[in-house]
Structures are given as C-alpha cells and as structure tokens.
N, C-alpha and C positions, 0 to 999 in steps of 0.2 A: 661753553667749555670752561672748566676750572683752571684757573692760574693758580699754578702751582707757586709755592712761597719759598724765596730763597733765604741764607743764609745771613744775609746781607739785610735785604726787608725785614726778616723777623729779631735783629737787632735792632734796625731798626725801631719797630713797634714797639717793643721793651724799654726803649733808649727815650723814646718821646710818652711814652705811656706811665716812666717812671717822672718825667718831668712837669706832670701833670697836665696834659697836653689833651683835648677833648677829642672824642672817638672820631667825631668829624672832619677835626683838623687831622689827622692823623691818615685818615683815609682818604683826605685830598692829597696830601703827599705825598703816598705811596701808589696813587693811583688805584683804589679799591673801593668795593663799596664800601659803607659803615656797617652793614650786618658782616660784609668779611672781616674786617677789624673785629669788631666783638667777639666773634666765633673763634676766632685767630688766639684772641687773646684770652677767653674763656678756658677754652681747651689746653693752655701752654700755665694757666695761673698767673696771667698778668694782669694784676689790678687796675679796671680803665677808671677814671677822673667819671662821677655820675653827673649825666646832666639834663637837667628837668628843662623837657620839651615848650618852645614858648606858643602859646594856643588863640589865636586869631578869632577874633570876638567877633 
C-alpha cells in the first residue's frame, strides 16, 4: 500500500534536499524508501545531491 506524502514530509524533502542532504539520508528520516524519495522528488523538480554508488570488489 502507498503512503501517501503529507504537507509536512514534502517540505520536508525540499528543506533537506536543498541542504544537500543524500537521498539516502533523507529517506531514513522521513521513513521511506530511497526510490520514494527520488520519485518524490523528481516529479515535484527538486534537485537530489548525486551520489555515486560505492561497489564491493
């Protein structure tokens, strides 16, 4: 089931996403996945912080 995003969270997201705050920290906060952040934040035009995956040799 989708949780739905309040008023609140998506200032949230906006609020930390302009502070340049990585998708992942942002989605432990707000209790989300990181693809709902993304999504969240793709769809609304709010620029996330890029962050290159680190790759276990």
């Amino acid at each position: 089931m989708l949780k739905r995003w309040t008023a609140e969270e998506h200032a949230q997201l906006k609020a930390m996403a302009e502070a340049g705050r990585r998708p992942d920290e942002i989605a432990r906060e707000l209790g989300r996945s990181e693809a709902a952040v993304r999504v969240r934040a793709w769809q609304h035009g709010i620029g996330l912080r890029l962050v290159t995956q680190k790759r276990s040799k």
